[in-house]
N, C-alpha and C positions, 0 to 999 in steps of 0.2 A: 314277546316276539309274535308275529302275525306273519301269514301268508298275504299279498291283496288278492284280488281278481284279475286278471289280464284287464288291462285298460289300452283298448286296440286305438281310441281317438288321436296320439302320437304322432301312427302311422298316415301322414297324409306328405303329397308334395305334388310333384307334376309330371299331368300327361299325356303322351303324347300319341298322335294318330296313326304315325310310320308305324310299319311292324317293325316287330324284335324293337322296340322299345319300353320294356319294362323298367320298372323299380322297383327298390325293395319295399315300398310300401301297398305295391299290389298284389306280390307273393307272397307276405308273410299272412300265419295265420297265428290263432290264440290254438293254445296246446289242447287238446282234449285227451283223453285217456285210450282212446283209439289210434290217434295220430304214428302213423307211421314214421321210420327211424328217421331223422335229419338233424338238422343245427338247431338248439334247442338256445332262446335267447331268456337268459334270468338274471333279474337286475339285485343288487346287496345292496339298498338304500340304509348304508348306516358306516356312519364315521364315528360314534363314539370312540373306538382304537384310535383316529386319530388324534382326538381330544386329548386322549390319554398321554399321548405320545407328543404333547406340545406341539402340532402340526395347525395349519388352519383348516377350520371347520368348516363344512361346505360341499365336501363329497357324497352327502347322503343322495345331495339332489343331482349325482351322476350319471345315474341310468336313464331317467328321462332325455338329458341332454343328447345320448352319445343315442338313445333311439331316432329322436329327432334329426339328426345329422346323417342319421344310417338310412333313414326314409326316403331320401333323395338318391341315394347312387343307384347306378345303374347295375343290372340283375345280372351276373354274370353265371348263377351257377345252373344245374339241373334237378338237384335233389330238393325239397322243401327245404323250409324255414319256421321256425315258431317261436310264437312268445310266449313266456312261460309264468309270468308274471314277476313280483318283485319278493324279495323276504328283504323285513324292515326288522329294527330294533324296539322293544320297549323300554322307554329311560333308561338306563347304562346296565343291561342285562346283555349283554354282547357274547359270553359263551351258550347261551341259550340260541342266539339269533345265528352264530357259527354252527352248531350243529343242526338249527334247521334248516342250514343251507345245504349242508353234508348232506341230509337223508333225502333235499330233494337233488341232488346233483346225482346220489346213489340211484335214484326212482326211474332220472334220465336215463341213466347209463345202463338200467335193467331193461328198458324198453328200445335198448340202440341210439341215443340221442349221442350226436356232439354237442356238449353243454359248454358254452359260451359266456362267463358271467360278467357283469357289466357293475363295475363298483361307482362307489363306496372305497372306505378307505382299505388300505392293502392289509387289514386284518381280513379282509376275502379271502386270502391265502390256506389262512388253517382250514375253514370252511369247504373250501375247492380240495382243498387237500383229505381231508375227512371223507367228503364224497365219492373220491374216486379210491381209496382203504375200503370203504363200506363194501362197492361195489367188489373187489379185488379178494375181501378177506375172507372168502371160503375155500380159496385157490389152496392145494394141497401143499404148495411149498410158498415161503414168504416172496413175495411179489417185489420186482425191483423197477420202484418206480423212480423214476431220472425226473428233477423237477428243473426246469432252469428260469430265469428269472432275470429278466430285463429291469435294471433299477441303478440309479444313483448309490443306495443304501444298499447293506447285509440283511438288514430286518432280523438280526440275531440275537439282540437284548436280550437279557437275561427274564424268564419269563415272573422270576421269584421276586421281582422287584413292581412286578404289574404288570397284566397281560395290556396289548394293545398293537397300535400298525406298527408297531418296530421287534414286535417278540415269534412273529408267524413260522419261522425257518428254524428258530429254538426249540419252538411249543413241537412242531413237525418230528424234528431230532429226538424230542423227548418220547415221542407218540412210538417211532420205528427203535428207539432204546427198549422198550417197555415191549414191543410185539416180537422184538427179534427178528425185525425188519434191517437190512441196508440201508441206510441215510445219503443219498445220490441228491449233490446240491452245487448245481451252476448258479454262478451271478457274474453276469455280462453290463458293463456300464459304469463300474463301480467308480465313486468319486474318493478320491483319499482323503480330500479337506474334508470331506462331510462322513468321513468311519471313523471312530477314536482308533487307539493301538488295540485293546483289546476284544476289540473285534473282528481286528485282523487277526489277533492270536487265534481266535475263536473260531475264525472260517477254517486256518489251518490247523487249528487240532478235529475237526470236523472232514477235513479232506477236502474242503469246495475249492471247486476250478471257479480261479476268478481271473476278470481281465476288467483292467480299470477301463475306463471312459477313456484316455489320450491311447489306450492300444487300439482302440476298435477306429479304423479309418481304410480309405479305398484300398491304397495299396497290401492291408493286412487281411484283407476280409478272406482269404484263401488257407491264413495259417488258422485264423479263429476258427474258421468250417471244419478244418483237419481235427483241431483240439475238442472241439464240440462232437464231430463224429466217433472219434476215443469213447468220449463222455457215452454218447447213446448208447453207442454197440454193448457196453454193460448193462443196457434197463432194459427191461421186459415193457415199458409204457411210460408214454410221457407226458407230464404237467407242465403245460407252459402258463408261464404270469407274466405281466407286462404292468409295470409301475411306470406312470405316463411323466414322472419328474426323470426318467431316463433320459428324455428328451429335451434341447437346449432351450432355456425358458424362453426364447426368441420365438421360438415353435411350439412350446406348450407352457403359457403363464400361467392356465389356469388349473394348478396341480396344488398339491398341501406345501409342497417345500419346493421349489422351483432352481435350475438345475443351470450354475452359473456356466460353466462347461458342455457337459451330457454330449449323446449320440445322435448323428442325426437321421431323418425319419429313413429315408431314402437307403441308410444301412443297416437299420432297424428292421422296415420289411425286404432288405435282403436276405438278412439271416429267420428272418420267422416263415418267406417263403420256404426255405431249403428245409426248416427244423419241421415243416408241416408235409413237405415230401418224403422225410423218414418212414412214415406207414404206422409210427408209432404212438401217435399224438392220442389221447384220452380226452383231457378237459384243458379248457385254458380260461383266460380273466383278464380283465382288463383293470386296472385298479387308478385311483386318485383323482380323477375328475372333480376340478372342484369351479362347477360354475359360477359361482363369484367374482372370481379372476380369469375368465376365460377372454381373452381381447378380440374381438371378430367371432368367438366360436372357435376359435383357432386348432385349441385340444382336443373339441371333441370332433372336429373334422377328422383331426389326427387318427383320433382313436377309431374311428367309423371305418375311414381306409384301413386299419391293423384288420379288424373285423373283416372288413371285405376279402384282404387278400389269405386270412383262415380260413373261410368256407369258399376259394376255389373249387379245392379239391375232396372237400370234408365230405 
């Protein structure tokens, strides 16, 4: 596992003369160790979990894509923005390159950062999740952190069989088993063809609030809010993840497993505008970008807008 260097060259697009016309590619900065609190962008160039996980390979090279698409929108917010550079994998050393994702997402969060991570395959999960424990675990009573999770998949696999992008909510479980932690686990999107049965047993002997993919649509998006605000008012802090095969592969081809059904984007960032007005948001990730199959850019446009509409108010 390696840190790189921030590699600012990305950041280019266009610009313009009118005032108040910025972009994100003239705001952001590379992170220094001074850098006061804001949205702190860190890329997890590494899919070996997806490899693992039978998925198609190709989301190492995510981060780059989804900055390149984020370079171009227009600046909406007040506070900075930074980039933080990438953690990468060395050949299939993946619990190594997860926890140095933890202790820099942990680094973030001691210095005030909203850390942002930009995947890589959705084994970012444990890593995202580790970082924001590091930070959290000197707190005098066990910290209830509420994670919820935009995905097709549980990502519950059993982790004794092989860690990888389908064991992150397991390995999670096992971690808050083990600290005497609460295990708080939404998953919004879920596809039924694509969970076996025992993983459905598994979410429910776990307690996770789950709503398949055919519940989430316009006329329902008010009972989801109610059920989700349930959810929060029990956590002390929120993890959000956002696995881009949520999304109908019509709108995001270029994902590891692409999503014959899914959610579509327009009520995706409904629900993540509302879950970032809670006040309670921590860290969040974006996961699966797999530019190989992306058609137009499509996905990581996708993914750039989720980004945007996180650091409104971050």
């Amino acid at each position: 596992m390696k840190t790189d260097d921030v590699d600012m060259r990305v950041w280019k697009g266009r610009i313009d003369q009118e005032p108040d016309s910025t972009r994100w590619h003239q705001v952001i900065q590379p992170l220094a160790d001074d850098s006061q609190g804001g949205v702190a962008l860190i890329g997890f160039s590494v899919d070996v979990g997806v490899k693992r996980n039978q998925g198609r390979p190709g989301a190492a090279a995510g981060p780059v894509e989804i900055r390149s698409a984020l370079a171009n929108l227009a600046w909406h917010r007040e506070g900075p923005v930074f980039d933080a550079g990438n953690v990468t994998c060395d050949r299939d050393a993946l619990d190594i390159a997860q926890h140095a994702l933890g202790a820099r997402i942990g680094a973030l969060l001691d210095a005030n950062h909203f850390p942002i991570v930009l995947g890589g395959g959705h084994e970012v999960a444990f890593g995202s999740w580790l970082g924001l424990a590091r930070h959290l675990e000197a707190h005098a009573s066990p910290p209830r952190i509420g994670i919820i999770n935009f995905d097709a998949h549980f990502d519950l696999r059993d982790p004794r069989q092989g860690v990888s992008s389908g064991t992150p909510f397991s390995q999670i479980a096992l971690q808050c088993h083990e600290r005497g932690w609460p295990f708080l686990y939404a998953c919004l999107g879920i596809s039924r063809a694509s969970n076996t049965r025992i993983l459905f047993e598994r979410a429910a002997q776990l307690d996770v609030l789950v709503r398949e993919d055919h519940e989430i649509h316009p006329t329902n998006l008010d009972m989801i809010k109610r059920d989700l605000d349930a959810f929060i008012a029990d956590c002390d802090h929120l993890y959000l993840t956002i696995d881009l095969d949520v999304l109908p592969a019509a709108e995001a081809p270029g994902v590891s497993a692409p999503a014959a059904h899914g959610v579509s984007l327009p009520l995706i960032e409904n629900l993540i505008r509302w879950i970032r007005d809670r006040g309670k948001l921590r860290v969040a990730d974006i996961a699966e970008l797999n530019p190989n199959f992306d058609i137009d850019g499509r996905t990581a446009k996708a993914a750039a807008r989720l980004i945007h509409h996180l650091t409104l108010n971050a």
